[in-house]
N, C-alpha and C positions, 0 to 999 in steps of 0.2 A: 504494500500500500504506500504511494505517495506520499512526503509529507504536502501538509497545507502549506499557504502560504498565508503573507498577513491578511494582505486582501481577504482573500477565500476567505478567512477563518472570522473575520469584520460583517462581510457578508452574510454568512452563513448565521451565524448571531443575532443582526437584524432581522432575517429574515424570520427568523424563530420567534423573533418577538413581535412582529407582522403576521404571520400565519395564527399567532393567539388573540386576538384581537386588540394588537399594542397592548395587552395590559399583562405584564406575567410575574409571577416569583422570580426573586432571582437565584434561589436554590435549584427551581426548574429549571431556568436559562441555564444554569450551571450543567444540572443533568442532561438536558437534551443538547447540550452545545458538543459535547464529548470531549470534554477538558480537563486538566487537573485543574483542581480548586488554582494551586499556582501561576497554573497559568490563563484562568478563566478570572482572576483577581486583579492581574497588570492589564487585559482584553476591557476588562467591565471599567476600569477607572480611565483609562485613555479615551473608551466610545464617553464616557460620560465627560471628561477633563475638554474633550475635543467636540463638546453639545450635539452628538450622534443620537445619543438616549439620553434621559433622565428620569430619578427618581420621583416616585408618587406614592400617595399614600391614601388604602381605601378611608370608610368609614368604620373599619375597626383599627384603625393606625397599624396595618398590615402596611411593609413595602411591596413596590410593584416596579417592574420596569416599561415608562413608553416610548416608543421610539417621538425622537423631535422632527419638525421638517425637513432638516438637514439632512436627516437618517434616514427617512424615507429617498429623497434627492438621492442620497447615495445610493441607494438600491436600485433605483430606477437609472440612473449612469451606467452603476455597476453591468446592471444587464445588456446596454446600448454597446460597451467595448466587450463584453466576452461574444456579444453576436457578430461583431465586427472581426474580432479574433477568428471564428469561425467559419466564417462567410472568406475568406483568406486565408483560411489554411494555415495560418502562423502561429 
């Protein structure tokens, strides 16, 4: 198996918290992201330090993660150069 790359692994991230309805744990994110906590710890405060996500909190003072416009933006980029990549064969 490849490793990922940063990208990818930014991607894949968001997208995980896109497909839950922007709104997720971030012990989930954790789990479904397939990371070590270590490395899903430096991943989660860069997407947040870098206004990709941010945190929220329900109406029982649960955290949650949702993605910000930026995050979304990146997603939708994201997909516009990997079909570019591919459409070219590079």
């Amino acid at each position: 198996m490849a490793k990922r790359g940063r990208l990818e692994i930014m991607e894949n991230t968001l997208k995980i918290i896109k497909e839950n309805r922007n709104f997720i744990r971030p012990t989930v994110l954790l789990r479904k992201s397939k990371m070590s906590s270590i490395n899903f710890k430096d991943y989660y405060n860069d997407l947040i330090k870098n206004g990709f996500i941010k945190e929220v909190f329900d109406d029982n003072d649960k955290k949650h993660v949702s993605l910000t416009e930026k995050g979304t933006k990146f997603l939708e980029r994201y997909k516009v150069i990997i079909e570019f990549i591919d459409e070219f064969e590079l």
